[in-house]
N, C-alpha and C positions, 0 to 999 in steps of 0.2 A: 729974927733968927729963923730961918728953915728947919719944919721937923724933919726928924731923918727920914721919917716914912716919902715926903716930898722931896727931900734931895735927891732918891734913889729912882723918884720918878724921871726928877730932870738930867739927872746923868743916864737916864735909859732914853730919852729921847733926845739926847745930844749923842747916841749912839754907844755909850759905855754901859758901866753895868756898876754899882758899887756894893764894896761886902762890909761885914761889920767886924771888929777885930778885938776880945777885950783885951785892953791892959790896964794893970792896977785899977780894976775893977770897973774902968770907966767903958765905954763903948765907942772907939773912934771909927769913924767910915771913910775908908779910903776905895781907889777906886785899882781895881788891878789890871797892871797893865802885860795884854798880850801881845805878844810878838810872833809876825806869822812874816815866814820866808818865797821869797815871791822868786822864783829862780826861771829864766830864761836860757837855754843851752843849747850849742846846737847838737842836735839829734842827728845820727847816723842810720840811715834807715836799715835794716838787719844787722845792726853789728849791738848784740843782745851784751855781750862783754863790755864793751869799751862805754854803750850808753849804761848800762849797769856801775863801772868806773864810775864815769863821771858822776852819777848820780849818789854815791859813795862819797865822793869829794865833797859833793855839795851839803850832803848833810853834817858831814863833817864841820864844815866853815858854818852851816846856818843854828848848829847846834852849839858851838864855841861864839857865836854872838848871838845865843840866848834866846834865840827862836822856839817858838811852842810849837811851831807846827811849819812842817815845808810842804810847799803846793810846786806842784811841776807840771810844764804840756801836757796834756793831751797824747796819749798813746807816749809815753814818755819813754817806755823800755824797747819799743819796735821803731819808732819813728812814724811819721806823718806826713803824705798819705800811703800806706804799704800796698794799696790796693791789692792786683791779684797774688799779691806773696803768698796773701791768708786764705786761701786755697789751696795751699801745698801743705798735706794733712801734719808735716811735720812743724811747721811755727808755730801757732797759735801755743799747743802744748809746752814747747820748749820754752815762749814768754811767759806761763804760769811758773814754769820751773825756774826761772832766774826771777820772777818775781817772789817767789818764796825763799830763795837765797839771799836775794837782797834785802828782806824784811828781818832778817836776822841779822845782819850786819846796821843798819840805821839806829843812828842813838836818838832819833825825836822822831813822833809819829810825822807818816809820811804819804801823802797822797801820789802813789804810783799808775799812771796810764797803761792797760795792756790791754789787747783781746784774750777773750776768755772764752771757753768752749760754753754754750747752754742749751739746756732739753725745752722742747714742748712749744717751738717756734716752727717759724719757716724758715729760718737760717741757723745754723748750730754756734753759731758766734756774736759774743754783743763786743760793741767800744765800751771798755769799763775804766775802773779805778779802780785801785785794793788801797783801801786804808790798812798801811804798815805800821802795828804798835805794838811795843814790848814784845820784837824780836818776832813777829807773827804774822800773816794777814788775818787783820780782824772781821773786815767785811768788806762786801764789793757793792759798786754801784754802776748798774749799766744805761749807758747815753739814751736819753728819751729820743729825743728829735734829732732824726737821720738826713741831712740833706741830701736833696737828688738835684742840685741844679748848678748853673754853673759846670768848673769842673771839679765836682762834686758827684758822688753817687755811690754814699753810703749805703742807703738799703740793699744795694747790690747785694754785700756781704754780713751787715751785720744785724740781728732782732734786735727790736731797740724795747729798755726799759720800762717799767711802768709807775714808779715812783723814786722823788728825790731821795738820795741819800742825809742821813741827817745825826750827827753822833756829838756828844760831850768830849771834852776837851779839856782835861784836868790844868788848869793855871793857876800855880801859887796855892795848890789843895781848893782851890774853885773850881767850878765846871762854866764851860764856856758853851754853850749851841754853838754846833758848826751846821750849817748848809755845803752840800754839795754840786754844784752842776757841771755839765761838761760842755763846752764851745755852745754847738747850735741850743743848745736846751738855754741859753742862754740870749744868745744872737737873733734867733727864731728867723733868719733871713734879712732883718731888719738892717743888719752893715754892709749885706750887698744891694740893696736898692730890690730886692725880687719879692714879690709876693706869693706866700705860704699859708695855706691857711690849717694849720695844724689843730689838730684836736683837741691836745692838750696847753696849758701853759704850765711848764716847769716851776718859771719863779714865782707864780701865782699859789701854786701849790704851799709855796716856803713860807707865803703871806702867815698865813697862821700859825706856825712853827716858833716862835716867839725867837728866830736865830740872834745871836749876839754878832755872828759873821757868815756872809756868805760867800762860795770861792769858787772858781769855773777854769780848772785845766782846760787851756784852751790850744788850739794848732789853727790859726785865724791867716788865710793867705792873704798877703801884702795887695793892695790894688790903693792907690795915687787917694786921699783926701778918708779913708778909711777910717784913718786912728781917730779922728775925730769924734767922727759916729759912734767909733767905743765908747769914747766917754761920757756919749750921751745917752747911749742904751743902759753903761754903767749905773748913770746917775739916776733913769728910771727906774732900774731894779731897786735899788739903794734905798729909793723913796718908798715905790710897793712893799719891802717888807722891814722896813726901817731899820734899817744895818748896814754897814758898812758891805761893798759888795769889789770881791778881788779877784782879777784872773794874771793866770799867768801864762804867755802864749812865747811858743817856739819863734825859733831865729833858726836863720842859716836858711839856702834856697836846697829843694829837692826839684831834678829835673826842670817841668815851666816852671814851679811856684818858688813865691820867697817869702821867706816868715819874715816880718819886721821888728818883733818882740815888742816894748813899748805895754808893758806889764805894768798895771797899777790898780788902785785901789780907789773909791771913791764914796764918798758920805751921803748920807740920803738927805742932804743940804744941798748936793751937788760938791761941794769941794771935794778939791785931788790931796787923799792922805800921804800917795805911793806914788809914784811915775818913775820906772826903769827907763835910761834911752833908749834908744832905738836906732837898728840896725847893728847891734854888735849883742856877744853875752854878758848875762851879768845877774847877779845873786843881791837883790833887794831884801833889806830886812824894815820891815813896818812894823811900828809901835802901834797898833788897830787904834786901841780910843785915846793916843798921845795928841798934842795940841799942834803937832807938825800941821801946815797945808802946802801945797806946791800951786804955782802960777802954773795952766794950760799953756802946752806948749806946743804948735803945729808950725810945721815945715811947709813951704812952697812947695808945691808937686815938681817943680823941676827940678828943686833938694829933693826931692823922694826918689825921683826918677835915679839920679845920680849912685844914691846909694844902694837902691833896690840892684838894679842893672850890676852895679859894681860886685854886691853878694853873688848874684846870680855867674856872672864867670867864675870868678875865684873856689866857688862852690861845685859849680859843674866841671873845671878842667880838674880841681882837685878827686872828686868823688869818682868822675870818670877812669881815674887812674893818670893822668897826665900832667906834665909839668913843666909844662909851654905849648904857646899859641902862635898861630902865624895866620895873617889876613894879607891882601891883595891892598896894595896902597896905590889909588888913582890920581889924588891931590885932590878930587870930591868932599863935599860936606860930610857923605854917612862914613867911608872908612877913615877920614879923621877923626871923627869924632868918635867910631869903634876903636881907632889902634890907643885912643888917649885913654879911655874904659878900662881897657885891657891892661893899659903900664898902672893906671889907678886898682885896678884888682891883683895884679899878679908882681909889678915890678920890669922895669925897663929889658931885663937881663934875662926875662921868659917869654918877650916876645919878639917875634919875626916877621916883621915888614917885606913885602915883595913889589916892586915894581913890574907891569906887565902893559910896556905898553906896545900899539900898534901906530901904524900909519896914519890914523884921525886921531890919534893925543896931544895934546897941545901943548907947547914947550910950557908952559905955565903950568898948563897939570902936574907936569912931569915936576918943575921945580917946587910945586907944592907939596907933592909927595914926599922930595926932600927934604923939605920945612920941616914938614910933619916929623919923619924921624928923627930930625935932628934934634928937635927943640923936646922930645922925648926921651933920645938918650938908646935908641935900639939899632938894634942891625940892621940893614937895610941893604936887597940884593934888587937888582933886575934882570930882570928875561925877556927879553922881545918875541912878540907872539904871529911875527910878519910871517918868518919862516913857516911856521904849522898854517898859520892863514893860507897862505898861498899853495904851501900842499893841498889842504885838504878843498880847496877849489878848485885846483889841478887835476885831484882824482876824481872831483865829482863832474867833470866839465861834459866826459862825455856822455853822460849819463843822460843829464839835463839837458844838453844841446839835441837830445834825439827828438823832443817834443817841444824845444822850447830856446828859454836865453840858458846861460850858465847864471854861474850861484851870484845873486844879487840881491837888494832888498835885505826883510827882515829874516829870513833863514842866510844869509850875508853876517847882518850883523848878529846872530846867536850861534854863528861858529868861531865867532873871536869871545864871544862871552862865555861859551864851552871850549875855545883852548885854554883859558886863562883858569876855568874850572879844573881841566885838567892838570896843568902845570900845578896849581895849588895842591892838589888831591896827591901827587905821585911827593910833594915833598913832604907834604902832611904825612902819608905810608912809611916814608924812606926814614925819615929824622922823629917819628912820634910826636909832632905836634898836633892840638889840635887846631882843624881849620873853623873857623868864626865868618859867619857870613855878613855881610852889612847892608842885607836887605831891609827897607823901613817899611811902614804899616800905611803907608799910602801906596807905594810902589808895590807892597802886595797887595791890596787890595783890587787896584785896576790892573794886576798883571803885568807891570814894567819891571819884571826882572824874568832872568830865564830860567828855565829847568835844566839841572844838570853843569849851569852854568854859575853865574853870579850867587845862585840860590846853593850853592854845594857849601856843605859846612856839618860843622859838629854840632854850634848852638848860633841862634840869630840874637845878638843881645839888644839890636833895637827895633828887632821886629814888630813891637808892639808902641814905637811911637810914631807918630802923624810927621809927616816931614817939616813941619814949623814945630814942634814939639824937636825935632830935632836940631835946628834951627836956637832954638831956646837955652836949650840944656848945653850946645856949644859954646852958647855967648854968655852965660853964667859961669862955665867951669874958667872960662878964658879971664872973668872976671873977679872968681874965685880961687887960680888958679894957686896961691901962695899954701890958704888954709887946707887945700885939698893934698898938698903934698908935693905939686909941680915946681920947679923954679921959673921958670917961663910962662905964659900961656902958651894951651899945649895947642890950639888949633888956629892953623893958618888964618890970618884975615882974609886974604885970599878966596881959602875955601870955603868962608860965609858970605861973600859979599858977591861974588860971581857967579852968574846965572846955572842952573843948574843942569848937567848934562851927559850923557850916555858917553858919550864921544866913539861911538859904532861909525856913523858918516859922516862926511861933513858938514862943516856947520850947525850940528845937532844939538837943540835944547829941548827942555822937556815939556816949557808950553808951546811947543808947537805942535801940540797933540792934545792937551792939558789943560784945563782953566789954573789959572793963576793957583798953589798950593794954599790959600786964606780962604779962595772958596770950596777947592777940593776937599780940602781936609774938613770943614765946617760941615758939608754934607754926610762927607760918609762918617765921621762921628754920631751925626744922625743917627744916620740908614745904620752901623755897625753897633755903637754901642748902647743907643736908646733904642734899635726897632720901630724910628719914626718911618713913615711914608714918604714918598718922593713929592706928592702934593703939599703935606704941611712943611717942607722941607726948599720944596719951590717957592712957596708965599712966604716964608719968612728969610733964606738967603738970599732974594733975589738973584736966583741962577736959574738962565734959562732953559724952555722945559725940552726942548732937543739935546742942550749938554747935560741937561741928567738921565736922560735917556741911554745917553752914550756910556754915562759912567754905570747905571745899572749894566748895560751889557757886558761892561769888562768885568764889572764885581761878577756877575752869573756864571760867565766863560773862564774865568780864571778860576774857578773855587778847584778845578783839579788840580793845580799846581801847589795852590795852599794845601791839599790835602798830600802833597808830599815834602813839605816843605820842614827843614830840620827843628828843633825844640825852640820855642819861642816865649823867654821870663815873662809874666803875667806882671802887666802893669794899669792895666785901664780892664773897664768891666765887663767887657768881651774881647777877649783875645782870638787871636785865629789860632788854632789846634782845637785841643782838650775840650774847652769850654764853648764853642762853636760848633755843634753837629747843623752844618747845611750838607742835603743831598748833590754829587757830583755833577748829576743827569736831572735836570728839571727844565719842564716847560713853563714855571710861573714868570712873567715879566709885566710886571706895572705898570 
């Protein structure tokens, strides 16, 4: 028989806690069990009302299933990332004030995300939390570790912290240690692949805190193989301060980024206690030292890709104020595979397919474009773009002829790529939709798409993947097409199997300028998302070293066009925008 002094050890290192209780005079140890609400939502970024609502709701529900405690996002009452909002001297105050409104309406203590004004720094603002209890905020704790990397760049705006937050937790007239920490005090860099070497360690701190649970409001942006890494950064902290360790991270996309939620909680055994899905919202409730465990669960990146990309429209045409989309249908791989995105995030009935072709389109394009909408279920118009071709050749003829030929070549073909820009842009104005570009992250990378032309749009939603990445993600949905929602496959056979092509001149493909896309894309993965060299890059693709040559000088000479190029959802670990500061004007070449 175990004495009770040693039972209470092994249910402290199996991560519970046991109390003594007498009845009829005997002394039975049981173990009490707490309930902590793991709540993922999407966050409105300024709309201080409606994220207050919801978060109103949610305790509602987390408090009627018996929850001890709700943990929410990261900046939960402002949204994430606010960036320069918190600079306009009237937010930051106004989120104190609905933060103290709100604490008087929550029926179970609450961990609220807000910024908060603070003295005796070099920035008047931290990322905090207010522990909301019995109708109050009882205390605040502000974020240690500020990421600056990536697209990232909190110290911008906020003093960060200087110790964890750490309070009792009344369970069943028990007290419970709680730990507090907030995303990076957590992450320390470590889930995006970056090195930090930070002064402090957060959870290191907690080590001796003797917590019964640890919890980390978190706003964690989505990137392809990520969630993973959560639960292995999880399962370290878990270990160092032997507790169960929970966060709970936003959903919904803001502008580039998208939250993937995927909130759980993990034992310092490594077992999954909690696991929310992912990519939608949802209000988990975790019994902390209950006997539940959950099998790991990871998606393929091209499932990632699929649903990231899908939050990402549906998110940005809704937030933007809009409530339909319309793209250019060539019978090409990328705008199939964008208009299929688009009826998967919004529905067949918000979006608007345009046919635009010219004189080098090719009956087969043209009847794939038709495929495509059909087998989606959307509208579908064309406009011939001969007519403005041939004007705007016309006007320019004698221009050109005074020095030279008339308009031919590549300014030839980027006035059909700029009338078709146009045509989209004037129906986009006239009827409010938004335009969607279907430039991909290899064609911007070397500069194969135009300014003002194919690159016009409101958002690029596959801006950020590699053209066999696109390629991928087509011949999955086409294979998944049931469970996704389609009754067909949504994209032409056609359009994957047929060489790939501008269709500006004749006969035009794109390795006729271009290595093969398996070694294209292999490199500039490299060169873009590791910051390898073109020499370890050379010796291990076998591509030779004049065609990387070539492709450095596009990457170089292109970067001003990426630098105007419309919003691009972050899906791999360097995106072009945000997260990519390259100078416009450089002499470096390798």
């Amino acid at each position: 028989m175990v004495a009770p002094a040693e039972f209470r050890n092994q249910v402290r290192r199996a991560g519970g806690r046991s109390f003594g209780q007498a009845i009829e005079g005997r002394v039975v140890l049981r173990l009490v069990s707490m309930k902590v609400a793991l709540a993922q939502f999407d966050v409105m970024i300024g709309d201080l009302t409606g994220n207050a609502e919801s978060i109103r709701t949610l305790g509602r529900q987390a408090a009627s299933a018996g929850a001890d405690l709700l943990v929410l996002p990261e900046l939960a009452i402002l949204g994430y990332p606010p960036r320069d909002l918190l600079l306009r001297e009237e937010v930051v105050p106004a989120c104190e004030a609905a933060v103290e409104r709100l604490a008087a309406d929550l029926p179970l203590p609450t961990l609220v995300g807000s910024p908060r004004r603070v003295e005796g720094g070099s920035r008047p603002i931290a990322n905090a939390v207010a522990l909301c209890r019995d109708g109050r905020v009882e205390a605040w704790y502000d974020k240690m570790l500020l990421p600056t990397y990536d697209v990232f760049d909190e110290a911008r705006w906020f003093e960060p912290g200087d110790a964890p937050l750490v309070f009792d937790l009344d369970v069943d007239g028990e007290h419970r240690r709680i730990g507090v920490l907030v995303c990076e005090d957590l992450w320390r860099a470590e889930d995006a692949g970056v090195t930090r070497r930070y002064d402090v360690d957060p959870v290191a701190m907690l080590r001796d805190r003797k917590c019964d649970l640890v919890v980390s409001p978190s706003a964690s942006p989505f990137v392809a193989g990520k969630h993973r890494r959560h639960r292995e950064i999880l399962a370290a902290a878990a270990e160092l301060v032997a507790a169960p360790v929970a966060m709970a991270n936003q959903i919904g996309a803001h502008d580039d980024l998208v939250f993937d939620g995927g909130s759980m909680l993990v034992h310092p055994d490594g077992t999954i206690g909690a696991a929310s899905p992912r990519f939608e919202t949802h209000l988990e409730i975790v019994e902390v030292t209950g006997p539940e465990r959950r099998a790991p669960v990871d998606l393929e990146p091209v499932e990632e890709h699929f649903h990231a990309i899908r939050i990402a429209i549906r998110d940005y045409v809704r937030g933007s104020g809009h409530a339909s989309v319309l793209l250019g249908l060539s019978g090409g791989i990328d705008s199939a595979l964008v208009v299929a995105l688009a009826v998967a995030a919004l529905g067949p009935e918000a979006v608007l397919g345009v046919l635009l072709p010219s004189r080098f389109s090719s009956e087969g394009s043209k009847r794939d474009a038709r495929l495509s909408a059909e087998a989606l279920g959307i509208r579908a118009e064309e406009i011939s773009i001969e007519t403005m071709h041939t004007a705007v050749a016309s006007a320019l003829d004698p221009v050109l002829r005074h020095d030279g030929e008339g308009l031919e070549g590549l300014a030839d073909e980027n006035v059909q790529a700029r009338s078709r820009g146009l045509l989209l842009m004037a129906l986009s104005n006239a009827r409010r939709h938004l335009l969607l570009s279907t430039s991909n992250k290899s064609e911007l990378a070397v500069g194969y798409s135009t300014l003002y032309g194919d690159m016009c749009g409101g958002l690029a939603p596959i801006g950020d993947l590699y053209k066999i990445e696109v390629f991928a993600l087509s011949r999955w949905m086409n294979a998944n097409h049931r469970r996704l929602g389609f009754k067909a496959p949504p994209i032409p056979i056609a359009s994957i199997e047929k060489p790939p092509s501008a269709e500006l001149r004749p006969d035009q493909r794109d390795d006729d300028s271009l290595p093969p896309y398996e070694l294209l894309d292999a490199y500039l993965r490299g060169r873009i998302d590791d910051a390898r060299s073109p020499e370890a890059l050379i010796a291990e693709g076998g591509l030779d070293a004049s065609i990387a040559s070539r492709i450095e000088w596009l990457l170089a000479t292109s970067e001003f066009k990426r630098h105007q190029a419309t919003i691009i959802p972050k899906l791999s670990p360097r995106t072009f925008g945000r997260g990519r500061e390259m100078p416009l004007v450089a002499r470096w070449r390798p």
